[in-house]
C-alpha positions in Angstrom: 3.1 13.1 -21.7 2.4 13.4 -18.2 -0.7 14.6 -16.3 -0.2 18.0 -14.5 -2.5 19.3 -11.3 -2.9 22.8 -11.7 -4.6 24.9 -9.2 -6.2 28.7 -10.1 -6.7 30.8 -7.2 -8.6 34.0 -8.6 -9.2 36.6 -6.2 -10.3 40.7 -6.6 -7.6 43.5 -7.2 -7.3 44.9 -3.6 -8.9 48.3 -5.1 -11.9 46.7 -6.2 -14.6 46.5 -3.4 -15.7 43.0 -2.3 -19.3 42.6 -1.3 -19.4 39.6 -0.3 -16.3 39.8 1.8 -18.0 42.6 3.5 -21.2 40.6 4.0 -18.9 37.7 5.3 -16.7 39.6 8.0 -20.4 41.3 8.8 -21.1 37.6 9.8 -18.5 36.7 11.3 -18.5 40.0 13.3 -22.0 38.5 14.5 -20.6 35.5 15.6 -18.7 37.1 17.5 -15.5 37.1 15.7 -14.5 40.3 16.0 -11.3 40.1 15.4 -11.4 39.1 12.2 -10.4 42.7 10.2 -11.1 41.7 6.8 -12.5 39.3 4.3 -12.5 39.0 1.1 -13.9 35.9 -1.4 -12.0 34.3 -4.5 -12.6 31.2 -6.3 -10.4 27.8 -6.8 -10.3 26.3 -10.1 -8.6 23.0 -10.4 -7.4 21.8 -14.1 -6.3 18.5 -14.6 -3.7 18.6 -18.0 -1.6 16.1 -19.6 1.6 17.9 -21.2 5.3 17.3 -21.4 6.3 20.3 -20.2 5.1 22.3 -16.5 6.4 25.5 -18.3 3.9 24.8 -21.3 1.2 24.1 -18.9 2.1 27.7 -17.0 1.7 29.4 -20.3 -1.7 27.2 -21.4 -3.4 27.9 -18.1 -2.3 31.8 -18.2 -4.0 32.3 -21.2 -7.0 30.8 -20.0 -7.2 33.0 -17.3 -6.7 36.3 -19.1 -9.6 34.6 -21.7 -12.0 33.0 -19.6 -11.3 32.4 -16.4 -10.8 35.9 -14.7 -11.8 39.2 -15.3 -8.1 40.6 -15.7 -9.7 44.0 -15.3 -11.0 43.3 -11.6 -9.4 40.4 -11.3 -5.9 38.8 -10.0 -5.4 35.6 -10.6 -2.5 32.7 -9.6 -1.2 29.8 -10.9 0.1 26.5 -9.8 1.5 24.0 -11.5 2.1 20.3 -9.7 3.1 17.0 -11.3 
């Protein structure tokens, strides 16, 4: 068995609108960053998981994102997988 670092980065489907993107570049634009063009907000989820196999892990950790940690509706979601 080894130990596996996975990393989730979950962000909205570019069709959905992001309020709190919006409200970010709005305060950045404030700032007076106004070059910034867009923003948008996702989350990081780290895993720690002890496996024998990073392919297992791949498949473990996709399931858990279609189940619990996304909205696969709303949400796109990536996955990766580091020994």
């Amino acid at each position: 068995m080894k130990e596996f670092k996975v990393k989730v980065e979950v962000k909205l489907k570019p069709v959905v609108l992001d309020p709190q993107g919006k409200t970010v570049l709005t305060a950045l634009h404030h700032l007076g960053y106004d070059n910034v063009e867009d923003a948008r907000i996702g989350k990081l989820i780290e895993l720690r998981i002890m496996d024998s196999d990073a392919g297992n892990v791949k498949e473990l950790v996709d399931d858990m994102c279609k189940k619990l940690l996304s909205n696969p509706v709303i949400e796109d979601f990536v996955v990766k997988v580091e020994e």
